[in-house]
DOTORDREN-954654 format. One record per residue: residue in one letter; x, y, z of N, C-alpha, C in turn. Coordinates in Angstrom, 1 decimal, always signed. Layout:
N
r; n.u; n.v; n.w; ca.u; ca.v; ca.w; c.u; c.v; c.w
a; X; Y; Z; X; Y; Z; X; Y; Z
...
END
This chain:
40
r; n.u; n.v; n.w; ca.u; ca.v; ca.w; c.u; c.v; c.w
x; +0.8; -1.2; +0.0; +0.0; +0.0; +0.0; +0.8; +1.3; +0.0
x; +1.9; +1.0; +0.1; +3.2; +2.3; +0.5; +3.0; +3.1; -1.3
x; +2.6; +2.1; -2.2; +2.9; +2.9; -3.8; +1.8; +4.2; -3.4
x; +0.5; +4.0; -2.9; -0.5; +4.7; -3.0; -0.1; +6.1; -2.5
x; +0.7; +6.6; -1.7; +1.6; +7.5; -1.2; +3.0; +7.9; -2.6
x; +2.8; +7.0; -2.7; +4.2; +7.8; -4.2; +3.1; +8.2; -5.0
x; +2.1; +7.1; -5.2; +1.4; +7.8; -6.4; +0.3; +9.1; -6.4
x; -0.4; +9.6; -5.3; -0.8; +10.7; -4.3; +0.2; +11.5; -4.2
x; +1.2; +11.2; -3.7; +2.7; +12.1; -3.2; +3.8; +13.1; -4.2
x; +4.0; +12.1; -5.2; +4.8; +12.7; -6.4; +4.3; +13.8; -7.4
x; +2.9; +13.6; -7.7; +2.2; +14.9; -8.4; +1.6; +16.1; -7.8
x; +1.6; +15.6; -6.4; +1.4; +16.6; -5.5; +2.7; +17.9; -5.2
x; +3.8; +17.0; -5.3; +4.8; +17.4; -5.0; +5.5; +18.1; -6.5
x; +5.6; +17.9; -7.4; +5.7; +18.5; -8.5; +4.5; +19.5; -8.7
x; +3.1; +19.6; -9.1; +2.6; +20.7; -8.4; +2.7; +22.0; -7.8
x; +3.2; +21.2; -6.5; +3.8; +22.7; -5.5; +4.7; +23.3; -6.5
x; +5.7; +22.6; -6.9; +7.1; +23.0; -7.4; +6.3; +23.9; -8.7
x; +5.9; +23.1; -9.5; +5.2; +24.2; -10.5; +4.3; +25.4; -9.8
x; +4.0; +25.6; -9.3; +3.5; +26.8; -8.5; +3.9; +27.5; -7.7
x; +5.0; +27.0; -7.1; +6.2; +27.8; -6.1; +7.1; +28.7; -7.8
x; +7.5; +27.7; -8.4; +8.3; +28.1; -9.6; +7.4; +29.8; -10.8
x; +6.0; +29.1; -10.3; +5.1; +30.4; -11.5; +5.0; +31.6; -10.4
x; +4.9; +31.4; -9.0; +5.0; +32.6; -8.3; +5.9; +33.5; -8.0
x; +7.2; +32.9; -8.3; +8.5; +33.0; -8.3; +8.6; +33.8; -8.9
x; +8.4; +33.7; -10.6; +8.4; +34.6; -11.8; +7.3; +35.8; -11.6
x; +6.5; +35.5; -11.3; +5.3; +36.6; -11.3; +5.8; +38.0; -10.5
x; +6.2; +37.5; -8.9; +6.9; +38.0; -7.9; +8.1; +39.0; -9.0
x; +8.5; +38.2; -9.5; +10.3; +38.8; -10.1; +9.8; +39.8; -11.4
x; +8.7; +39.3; -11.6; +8.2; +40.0; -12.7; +7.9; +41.5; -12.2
x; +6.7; +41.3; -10.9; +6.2; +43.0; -10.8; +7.4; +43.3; -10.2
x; +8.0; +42.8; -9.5; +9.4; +43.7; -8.8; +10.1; +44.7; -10.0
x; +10.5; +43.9; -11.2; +11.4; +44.5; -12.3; +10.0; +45.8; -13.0
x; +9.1; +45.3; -12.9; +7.8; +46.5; -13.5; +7.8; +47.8; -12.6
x; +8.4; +47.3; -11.2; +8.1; +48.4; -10.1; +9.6; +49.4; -10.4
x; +10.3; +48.3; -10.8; +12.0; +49.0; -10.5; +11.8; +50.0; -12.1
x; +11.4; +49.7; -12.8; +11.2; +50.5; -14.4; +10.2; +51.5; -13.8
x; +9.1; +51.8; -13.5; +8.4; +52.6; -13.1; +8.8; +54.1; -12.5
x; +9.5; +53.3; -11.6; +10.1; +54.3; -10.0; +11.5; +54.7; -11.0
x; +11.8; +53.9; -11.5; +12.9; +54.7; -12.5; +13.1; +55.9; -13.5
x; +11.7; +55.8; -14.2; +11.3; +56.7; -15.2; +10.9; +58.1; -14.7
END
């Protein structure tokens, strides 16, 4: 029964990582839109 945990576990876990990773960018994104802004 242990696979039922990899198989539950693993796309869960890639998931996060895809969405820790798109927040990441979005974050890095407005920062560089804010740093252009305040610059002009």
């Amino acid at each position: 029964m242990w696979y039922f945990a990899w198989i539950l576990g693993l796309p869960l876990a890639v998931t996060f990582a895809v969405l820790n990773a798109m927040w990441f960018e979005m974050m890095e994104d407005r920062a560089a839109a804010r740093q252009d802004t305040d610059s002009a």
